[in-house]
Structure formats: structure tokens, C-alpha cells
N, C-alpha and C positions, 0 to 999 in steps of 0.2 A: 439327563445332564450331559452326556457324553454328544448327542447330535448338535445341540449350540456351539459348544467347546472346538467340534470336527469341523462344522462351519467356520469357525472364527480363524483354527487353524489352515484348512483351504482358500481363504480369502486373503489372509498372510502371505502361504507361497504363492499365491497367482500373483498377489503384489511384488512381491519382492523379485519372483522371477519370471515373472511373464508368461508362467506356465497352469494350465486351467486343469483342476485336477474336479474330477467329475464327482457327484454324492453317491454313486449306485444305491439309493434308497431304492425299495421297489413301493409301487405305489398301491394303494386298496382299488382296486375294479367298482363297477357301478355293483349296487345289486339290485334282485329282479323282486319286481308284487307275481305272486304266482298265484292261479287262477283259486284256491285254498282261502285268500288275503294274507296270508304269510309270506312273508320275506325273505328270497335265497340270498346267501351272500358269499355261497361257494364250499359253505364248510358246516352251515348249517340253517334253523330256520327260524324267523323270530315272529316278535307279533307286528314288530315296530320298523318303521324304514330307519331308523334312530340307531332303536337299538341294535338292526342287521349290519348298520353301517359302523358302529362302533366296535362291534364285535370282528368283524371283519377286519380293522385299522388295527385292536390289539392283537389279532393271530398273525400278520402278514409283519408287523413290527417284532414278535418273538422270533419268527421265521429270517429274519433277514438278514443274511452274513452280511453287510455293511452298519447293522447294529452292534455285533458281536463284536468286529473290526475295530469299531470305536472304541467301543469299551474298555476292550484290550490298550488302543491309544492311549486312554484317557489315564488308566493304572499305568500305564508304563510312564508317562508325564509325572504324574504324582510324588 
């Protein structure tokens, strides 16, 4: 809820002041078929290119002080 809300709010001030304020989201890296048929994805191993990739997308999104940032934005809006 909080990354649409932070988007919508950064689109705002870049309008209103011509000033481009950046998302520091970090992004999920590729992951690798390792010679096994399982799936690195940096943190662990799965069976599925799927599921390495989605597992990978919720640990790099818990991880990310620009999620936490929001958040905090979003309660402080409220």
C-alpha cells in the first residue's frame, strides 16, 4: 500500500516543483539454474525458477529501507 501512495506522492512534487525525487527501491537480481536443477536466488534454493524468483522479490522487499521509509510516510499522512 505504501509504494503506490510514495509513487503518487513523488509524481506530485516532481510536478508541482520540477524536482525529480528518486524511488531507491532496490531491485531482485536474476537468479541462477545451478548444475543440481535448483535455483539460486542468493539466499537460498528452490525447485522452481518461480518460486527462486519470488522468494527472492519478498526477501529484497523486507530488506529495503526505502520500504520502511514509506511506511513510515504513509503513518505519518494518515
Amino acid at each position: 500500500m505504501s509504494g503506490p501512495v510514495c509513487r503518487m506522492v513523488r509524481f506530485l512534487v516532481a510536478r508541482w516543483t520540477a524536482t525529480a525525487i528518486p524511488a531507491g527501491y532496490r531491485q531482485a537480481g536474476p537468479v541462477m539454474r545451478m548444475s543440481t536443477g535448483y535455483w539460486r536466488n542468493g539466499f537460498s534454493y528452490e525447485r522452481s525458477r518461480r518460486d527462486a524468483h519470488l522468494d527472492k522479490k519478498r526477501r529484497v522487499r523486507w530488506r529495503a529501507p526505502a520500504n520502511w521509509r514509506d511506511l513510515r510516510f504513509t503513518g505519518i499522512c494518515r
